[in-house]
C-alpha positions as CSV (number, residue, x, y, z in Angstrom):
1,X,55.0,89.4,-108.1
2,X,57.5,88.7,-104.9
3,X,57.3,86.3,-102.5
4,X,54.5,85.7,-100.8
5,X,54.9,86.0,-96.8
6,X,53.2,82.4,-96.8
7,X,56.5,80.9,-98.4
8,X,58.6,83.1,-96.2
9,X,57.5,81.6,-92.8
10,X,58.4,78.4,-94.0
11,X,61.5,79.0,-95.6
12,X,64.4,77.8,-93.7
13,X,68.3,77.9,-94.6
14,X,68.7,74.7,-95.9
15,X,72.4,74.3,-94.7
16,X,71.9,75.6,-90.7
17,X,67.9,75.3,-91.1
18,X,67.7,78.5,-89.3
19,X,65.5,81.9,-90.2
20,X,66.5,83.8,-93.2
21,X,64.5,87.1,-94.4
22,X,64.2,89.1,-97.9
23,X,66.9,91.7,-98.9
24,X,66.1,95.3,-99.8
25,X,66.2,94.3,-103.0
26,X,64.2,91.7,-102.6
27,X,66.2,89.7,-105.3
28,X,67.4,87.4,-102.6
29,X,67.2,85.7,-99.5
30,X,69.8,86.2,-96.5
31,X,71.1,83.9,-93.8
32,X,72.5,85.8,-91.2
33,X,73.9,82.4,-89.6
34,X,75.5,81.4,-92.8
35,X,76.6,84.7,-94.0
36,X,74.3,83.6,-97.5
37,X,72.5,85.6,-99.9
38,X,70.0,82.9,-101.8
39,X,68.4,84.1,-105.1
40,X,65.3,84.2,-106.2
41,X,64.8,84.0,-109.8
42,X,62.0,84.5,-111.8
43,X,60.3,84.7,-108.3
44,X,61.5,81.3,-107.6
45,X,64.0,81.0,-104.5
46,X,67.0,79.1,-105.5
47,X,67.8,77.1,-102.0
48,X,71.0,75.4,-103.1
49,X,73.7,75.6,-101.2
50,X,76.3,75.2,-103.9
51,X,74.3,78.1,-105.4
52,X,74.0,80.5,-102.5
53,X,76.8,83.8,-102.6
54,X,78.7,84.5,-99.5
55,X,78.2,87.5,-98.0
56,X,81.1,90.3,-97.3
């Protein structure tokens, strides 16, 4: 099902609260501020910062 663009406008990074967008993927969420890739499981977006994978 995704992510509905409704959920995406208000999505913010919750460590600098700036804009982050969908991968290619679309298995995860990226802060380009950060350098974060988010998760989304089972079409739920996992905003924890503990949880969030650094980016190369």
């Amino acid at each position: 099902m995704g992510i509905s663009k409704e959920l995406l406008d208000i999505l913010a990074c919750p460590k600098c609260k700036g804009e982050i967008y969908l991968n290619d993927a679309e298995d995860g969420l990226i802060c380009d501020n950060c350098k974060l890739l988010y998760e989304i499981r089972d079409d739920i977006p996992i905003m924890l910062i503990d949880e969030a994978k650094p980016l190369d």
